[in-house]
C-alpha positions as CSV (number, residue, x, y, z in Angstrom):
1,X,-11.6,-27.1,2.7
2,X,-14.2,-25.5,5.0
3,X,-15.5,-22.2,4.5
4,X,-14.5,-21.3,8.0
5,X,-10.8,-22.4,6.7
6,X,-10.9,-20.9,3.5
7,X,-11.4,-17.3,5.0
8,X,-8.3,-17.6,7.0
9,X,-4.6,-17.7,6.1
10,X,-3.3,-18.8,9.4
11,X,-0.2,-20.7,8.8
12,X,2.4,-22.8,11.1
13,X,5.3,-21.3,8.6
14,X,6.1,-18.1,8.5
15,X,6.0,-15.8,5.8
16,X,8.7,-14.0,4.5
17,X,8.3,-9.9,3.6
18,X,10.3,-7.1,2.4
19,X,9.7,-3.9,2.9
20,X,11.3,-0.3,3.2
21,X,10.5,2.9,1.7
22,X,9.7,3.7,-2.1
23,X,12.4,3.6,-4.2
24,X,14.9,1.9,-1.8
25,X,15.1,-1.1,-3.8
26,X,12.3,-3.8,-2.6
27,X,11.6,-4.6,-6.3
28,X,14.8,-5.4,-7.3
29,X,16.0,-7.1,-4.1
30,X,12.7,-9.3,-4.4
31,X,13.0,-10.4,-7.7
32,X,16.4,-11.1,-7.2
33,X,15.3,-13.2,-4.4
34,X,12.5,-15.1,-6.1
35,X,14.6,-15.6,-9.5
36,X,17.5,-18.1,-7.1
37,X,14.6,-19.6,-4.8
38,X,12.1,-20.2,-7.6
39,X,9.9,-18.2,-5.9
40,X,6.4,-15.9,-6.6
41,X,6.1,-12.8,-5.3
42,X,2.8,-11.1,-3.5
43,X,2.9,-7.4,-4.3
44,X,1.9,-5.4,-0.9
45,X,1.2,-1.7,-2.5
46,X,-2.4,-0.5,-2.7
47,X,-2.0,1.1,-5.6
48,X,-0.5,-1.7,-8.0
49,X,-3.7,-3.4,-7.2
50,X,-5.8,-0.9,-9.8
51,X,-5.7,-1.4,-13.2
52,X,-4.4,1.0,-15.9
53,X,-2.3,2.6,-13.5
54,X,0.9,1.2,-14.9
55,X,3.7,4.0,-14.7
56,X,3.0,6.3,-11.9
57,X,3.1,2.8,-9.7
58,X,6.5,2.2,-11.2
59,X,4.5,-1.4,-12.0
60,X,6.5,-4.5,-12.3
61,X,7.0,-5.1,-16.3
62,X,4.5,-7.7,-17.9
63,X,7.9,-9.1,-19.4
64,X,9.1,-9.4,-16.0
65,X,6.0,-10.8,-14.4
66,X,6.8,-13.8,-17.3
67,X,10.1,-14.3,-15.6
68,X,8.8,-14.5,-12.1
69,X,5.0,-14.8,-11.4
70,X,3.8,-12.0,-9.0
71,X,0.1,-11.9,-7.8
72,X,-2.2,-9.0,-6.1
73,X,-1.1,-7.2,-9.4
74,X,-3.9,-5.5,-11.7
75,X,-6.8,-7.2,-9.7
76,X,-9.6,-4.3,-10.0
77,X,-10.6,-1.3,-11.8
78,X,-9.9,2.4,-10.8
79,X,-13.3,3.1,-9.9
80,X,-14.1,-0.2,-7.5
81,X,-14.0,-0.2,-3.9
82,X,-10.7,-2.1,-2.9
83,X,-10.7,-2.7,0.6
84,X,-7.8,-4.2,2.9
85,X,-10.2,-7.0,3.4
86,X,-10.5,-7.8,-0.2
87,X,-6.3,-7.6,-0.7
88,X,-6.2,-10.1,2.5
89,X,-8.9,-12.4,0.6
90,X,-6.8,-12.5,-2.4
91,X,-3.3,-12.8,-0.3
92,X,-4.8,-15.5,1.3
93,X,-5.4,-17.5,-1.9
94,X,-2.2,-16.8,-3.3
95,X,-0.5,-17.9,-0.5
96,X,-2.3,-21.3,-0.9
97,X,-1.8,-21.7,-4.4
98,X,1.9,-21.2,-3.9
99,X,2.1,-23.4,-1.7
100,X,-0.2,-25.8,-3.1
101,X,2.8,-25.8,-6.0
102,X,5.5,-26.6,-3.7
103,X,6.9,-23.2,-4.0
104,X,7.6,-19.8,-1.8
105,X,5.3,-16.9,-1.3
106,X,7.8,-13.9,-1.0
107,X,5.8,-10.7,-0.1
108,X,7.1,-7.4,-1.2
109,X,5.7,-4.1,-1.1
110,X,5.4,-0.4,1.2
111,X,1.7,-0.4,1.6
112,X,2.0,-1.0,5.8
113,X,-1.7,-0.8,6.1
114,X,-2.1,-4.2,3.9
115,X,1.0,-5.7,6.3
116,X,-1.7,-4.9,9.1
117,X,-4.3,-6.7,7.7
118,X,-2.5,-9.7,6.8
119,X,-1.6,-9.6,10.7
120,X,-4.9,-9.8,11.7
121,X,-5.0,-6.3,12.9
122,X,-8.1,-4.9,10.9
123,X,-11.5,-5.0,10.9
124,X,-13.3,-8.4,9.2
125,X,-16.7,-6.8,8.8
126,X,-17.4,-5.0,5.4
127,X,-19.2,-1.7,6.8
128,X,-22.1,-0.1,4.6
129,X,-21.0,2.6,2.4
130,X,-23.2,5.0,-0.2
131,X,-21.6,6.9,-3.2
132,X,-24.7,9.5,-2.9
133,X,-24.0,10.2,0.6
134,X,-20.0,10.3,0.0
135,X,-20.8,12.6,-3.0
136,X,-22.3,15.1,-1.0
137,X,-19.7,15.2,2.3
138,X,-17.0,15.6,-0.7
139,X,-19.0,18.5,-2.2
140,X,-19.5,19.9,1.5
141,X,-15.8,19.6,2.3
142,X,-14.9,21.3,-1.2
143,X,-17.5,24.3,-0.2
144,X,-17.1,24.8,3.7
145,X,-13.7,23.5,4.5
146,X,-12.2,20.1,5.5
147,X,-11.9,21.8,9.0
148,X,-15.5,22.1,9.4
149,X,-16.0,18.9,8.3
150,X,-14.0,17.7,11.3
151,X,-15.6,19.8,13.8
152,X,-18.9,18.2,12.2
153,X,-17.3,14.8,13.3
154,X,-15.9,16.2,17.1
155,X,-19.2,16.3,17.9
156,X,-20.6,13.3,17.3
157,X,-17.8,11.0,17.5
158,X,-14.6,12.8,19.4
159,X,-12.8,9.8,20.1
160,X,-12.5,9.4,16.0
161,X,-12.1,12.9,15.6
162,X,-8.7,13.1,18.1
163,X,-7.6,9.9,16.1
164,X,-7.4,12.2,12.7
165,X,-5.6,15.1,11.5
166,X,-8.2,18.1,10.3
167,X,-6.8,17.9,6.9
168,X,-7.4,14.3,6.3
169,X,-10.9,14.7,4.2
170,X,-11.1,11.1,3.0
171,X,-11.0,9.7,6.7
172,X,-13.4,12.3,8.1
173,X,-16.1,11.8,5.3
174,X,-15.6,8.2,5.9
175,X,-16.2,8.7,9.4
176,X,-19.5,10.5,8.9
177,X,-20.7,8.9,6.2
178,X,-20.8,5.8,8.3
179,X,-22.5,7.6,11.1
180,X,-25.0,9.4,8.7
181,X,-26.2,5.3,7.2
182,X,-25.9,3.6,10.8
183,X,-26.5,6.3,13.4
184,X,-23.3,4.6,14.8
185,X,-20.0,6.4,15.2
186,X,-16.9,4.6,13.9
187,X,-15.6,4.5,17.0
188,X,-18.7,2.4,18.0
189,X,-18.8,0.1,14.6
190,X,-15.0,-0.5,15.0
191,X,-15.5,-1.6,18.6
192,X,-18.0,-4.1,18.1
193,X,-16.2,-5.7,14.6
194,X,-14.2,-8.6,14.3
195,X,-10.7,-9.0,13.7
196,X,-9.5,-10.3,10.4
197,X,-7.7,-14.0,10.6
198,X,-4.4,-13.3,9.9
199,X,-0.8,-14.9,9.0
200,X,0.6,-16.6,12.0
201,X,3.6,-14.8,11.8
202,X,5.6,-12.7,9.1
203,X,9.6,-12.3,9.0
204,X,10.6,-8.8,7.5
205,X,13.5,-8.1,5.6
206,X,13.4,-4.2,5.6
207,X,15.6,-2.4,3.0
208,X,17.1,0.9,3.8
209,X,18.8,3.7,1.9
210,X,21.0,6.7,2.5
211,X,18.2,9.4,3.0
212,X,19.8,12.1,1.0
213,X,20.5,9.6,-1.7
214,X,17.1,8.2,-1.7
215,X,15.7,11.6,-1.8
216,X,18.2,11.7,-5.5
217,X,16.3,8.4,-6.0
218,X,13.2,10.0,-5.9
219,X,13.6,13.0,-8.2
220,X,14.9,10.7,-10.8
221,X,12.0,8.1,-11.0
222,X,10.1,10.8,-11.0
223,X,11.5,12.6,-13.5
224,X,11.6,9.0,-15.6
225,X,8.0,8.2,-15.1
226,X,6.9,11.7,-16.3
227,X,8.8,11.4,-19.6
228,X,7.9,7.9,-20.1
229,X,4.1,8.9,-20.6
230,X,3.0,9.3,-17.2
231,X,0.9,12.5,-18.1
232,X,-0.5,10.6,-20.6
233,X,-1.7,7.5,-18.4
234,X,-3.9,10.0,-16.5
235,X,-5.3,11.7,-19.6
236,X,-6.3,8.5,-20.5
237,X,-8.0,8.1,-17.0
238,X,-9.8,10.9,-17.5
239,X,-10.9,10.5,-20.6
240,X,-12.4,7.1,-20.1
241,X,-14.4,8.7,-17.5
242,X,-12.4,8.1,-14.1
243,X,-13.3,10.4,-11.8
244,X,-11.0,12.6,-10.5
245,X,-12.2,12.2,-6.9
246,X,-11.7,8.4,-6.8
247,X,-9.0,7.1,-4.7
248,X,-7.1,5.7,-7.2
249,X,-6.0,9.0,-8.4
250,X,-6.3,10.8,-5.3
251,X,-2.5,9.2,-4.6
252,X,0.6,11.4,-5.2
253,X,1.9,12.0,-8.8
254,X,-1.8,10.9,-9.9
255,X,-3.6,13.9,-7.7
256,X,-0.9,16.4,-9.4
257,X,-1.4,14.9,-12.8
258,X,-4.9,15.7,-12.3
259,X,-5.1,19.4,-11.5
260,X,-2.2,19.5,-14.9
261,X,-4.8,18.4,-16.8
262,X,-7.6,20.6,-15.1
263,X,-5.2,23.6,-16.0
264,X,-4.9,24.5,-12.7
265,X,-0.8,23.9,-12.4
266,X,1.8,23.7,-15.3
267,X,3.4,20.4,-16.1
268,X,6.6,21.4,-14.1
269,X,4.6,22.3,-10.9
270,X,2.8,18.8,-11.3
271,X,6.4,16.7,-11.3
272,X,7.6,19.0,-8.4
273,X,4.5,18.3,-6.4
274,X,4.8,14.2,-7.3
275,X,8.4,14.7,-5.8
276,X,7.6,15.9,-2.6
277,X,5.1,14.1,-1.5
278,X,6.8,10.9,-2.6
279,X,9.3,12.2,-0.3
280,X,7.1,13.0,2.6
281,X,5.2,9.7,2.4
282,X,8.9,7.6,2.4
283,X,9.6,9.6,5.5
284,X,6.0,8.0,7.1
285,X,6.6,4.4,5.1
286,X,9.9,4.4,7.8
287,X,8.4,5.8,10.6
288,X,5.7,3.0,10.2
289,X,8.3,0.2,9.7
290,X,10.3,0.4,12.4
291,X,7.3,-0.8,14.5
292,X,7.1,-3.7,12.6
293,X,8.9,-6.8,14.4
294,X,10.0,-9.2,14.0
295,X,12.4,-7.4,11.6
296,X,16.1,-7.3,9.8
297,X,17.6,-4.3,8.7
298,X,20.1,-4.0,5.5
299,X,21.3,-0.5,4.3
300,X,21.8,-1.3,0.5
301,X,23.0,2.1,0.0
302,X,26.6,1.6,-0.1
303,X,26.3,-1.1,-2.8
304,X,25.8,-4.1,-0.1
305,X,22.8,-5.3,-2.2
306,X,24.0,-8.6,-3.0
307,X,25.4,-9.2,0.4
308,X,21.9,-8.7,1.5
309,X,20.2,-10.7,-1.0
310,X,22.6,-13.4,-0.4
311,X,21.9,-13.2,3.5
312,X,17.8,-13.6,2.9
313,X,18.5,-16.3,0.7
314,X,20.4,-18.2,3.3
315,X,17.7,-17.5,6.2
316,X,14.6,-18.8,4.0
317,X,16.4,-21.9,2.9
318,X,17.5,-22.8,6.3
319,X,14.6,-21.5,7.9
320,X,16.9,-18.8,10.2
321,X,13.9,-16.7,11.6
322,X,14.6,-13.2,13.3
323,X,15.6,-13.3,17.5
324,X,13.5,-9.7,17.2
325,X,13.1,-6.1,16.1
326,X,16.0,-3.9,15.4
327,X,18.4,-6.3,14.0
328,X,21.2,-4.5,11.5
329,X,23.3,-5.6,8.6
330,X,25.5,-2.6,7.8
């Protein structure tokens, strides 16, 4: 295989993806699906790439991952740099290896980013970053304000600056500290990068749920993964010397977790916090996936699960792909 080759993942077949918000059901319904197909599952969540952080990902079960093989699982450490390019790079060899074996890559996950990427819709190019100079925009945003931060990047780079909200610190120090080691904006470096080779084309199953029952859903897991040991999994973070500011545990539940253990919030406070921003950020995962097409809708909120399951099962062994977006199985 050429190296030219071996960086793509451009396939004739297509690939076939379920997705929907956190805690709808994708793990279950995938599994399900993989167990009668003899099938191996990609996980798409950028946050069950990291090692270590086992509960508050709600991580597939190392006695389940012996049942049905799932890749893109446990793949780096907390504190490494784990870049949609590098989750494509290792998609793109599972994918082969699967089908190397005569089997079927099923991908499952919410991260939508990551589905970008493995459509070809992100940047190829890995851009200079510096720990030192990201260290010291973190320190200034902590000190003067995120705000300011953003007005910092207005004028040098308003195009970026329109593109993200004032309170998103992690993209605006990204944004200058790109600027600060190139003298290019990231408008300008963006611009002038390559597109990542991507899947031909990917069929979405997307699993819905009852919103107000999901929202139940939620508190539960939640409620499950802190008395299961999830305080404990970021203690032991922490005390193996993770930094609080790395992005592995700048997520929801983790970031709360965190300031619990800095004594800044009580243990209660910490689990409500984990609950609403799960919620908030199942409200974006939808808003983000109804864009995605081609794509089939099941609401497996009225106990229709196997119905569904049984209908994927029947399109990916016959081959049935989707006529377009917006298709419904109620």
């Amino acid at each position: 295989m050429t190296a030219e080759k071996s960086a793509s993942i451009e396939t004739e077949a297509a690939v076939w993806a379920i997705v929907g918000p956190t805690a709808a059901g994708k793990t279950a319904v995938s599994f399900e699906l993989a167990r009668r197909l003899g099938a191996e599952i990609i996980s798409v969540d950028s946050r069950q790439v990291y090692r270590y952080l086992d509960i508050g990902t709600d991580k597939v079960s190392p006695a389940d991952r012996r049942r049905v093989i799932h890749h893109m699982i446990d793949v780096a450490d907390p504190d490494e740099i784990f870049t949609a390019a590098d989750f494509v790079s290792g998609a793109a060899d599972a994918v082969r290896r699967i089908r190397a074996r005569g089997r079927v890559p099923i991908l499952a996950g919410g991260s939508p980013l990551y589905y970008r990427a493995l459509e070809g819709n992100m940047i190829s190019e890995s851009l200079p970053s510096d720990d030192a100079v990201r260290s010291e925009l973190d320190a200034e945003a902590e000190s003067a304000g995120t705000a300011a931060l953003h007005d910092r990047l207005a004028s040098v780079d308003p195009d970026r600056a329109a593109r993200i909200h004032p309170n998103d610190k992690v993209r605006i120090v990204r944004a200058l500290e790109l600027f600060r080691l190139t003298g290019q904006t990231a408008t300008e470096l963006y611009s002038a990068a390559g597109k990542m080779s991507g899947l031909r084309r990917i069929e979405y199953f997307g699993i819905t749920y009852d919103r107000e029952a999901l929202c139940k859903k939620i508190e539960r897991r939640a409620e499950r993964q802190f008395q299961s040991g999830y305080p404990d999994e970021v203690r032991f973070l922490l005390d193996n010397g993770y930094s609080r500011q790395l992005p592995a545990l700048r997520g929801f539940g983790y970031r709360e977790l965190v300031d619990y253990h800095d004594g800044k919030i009580s243990l209660d406070e910490a689990l409500a916090g984990d609950i609403r921003s799960t919620k908030a950020f199942s409200r974006r995962q939808m808003t983000w996936f109804r864009h995605f097409c081609p794509i089939i809708w099941y609401d497996i909120s009225k106990g229709s699960a196997e119905r569904a399951i049984d209908d994927m099962e029947f399109r990916m062994r016959e081959g049935i792909l989707s006529s377009g977006a917006g298709d419904d199985l109620r």
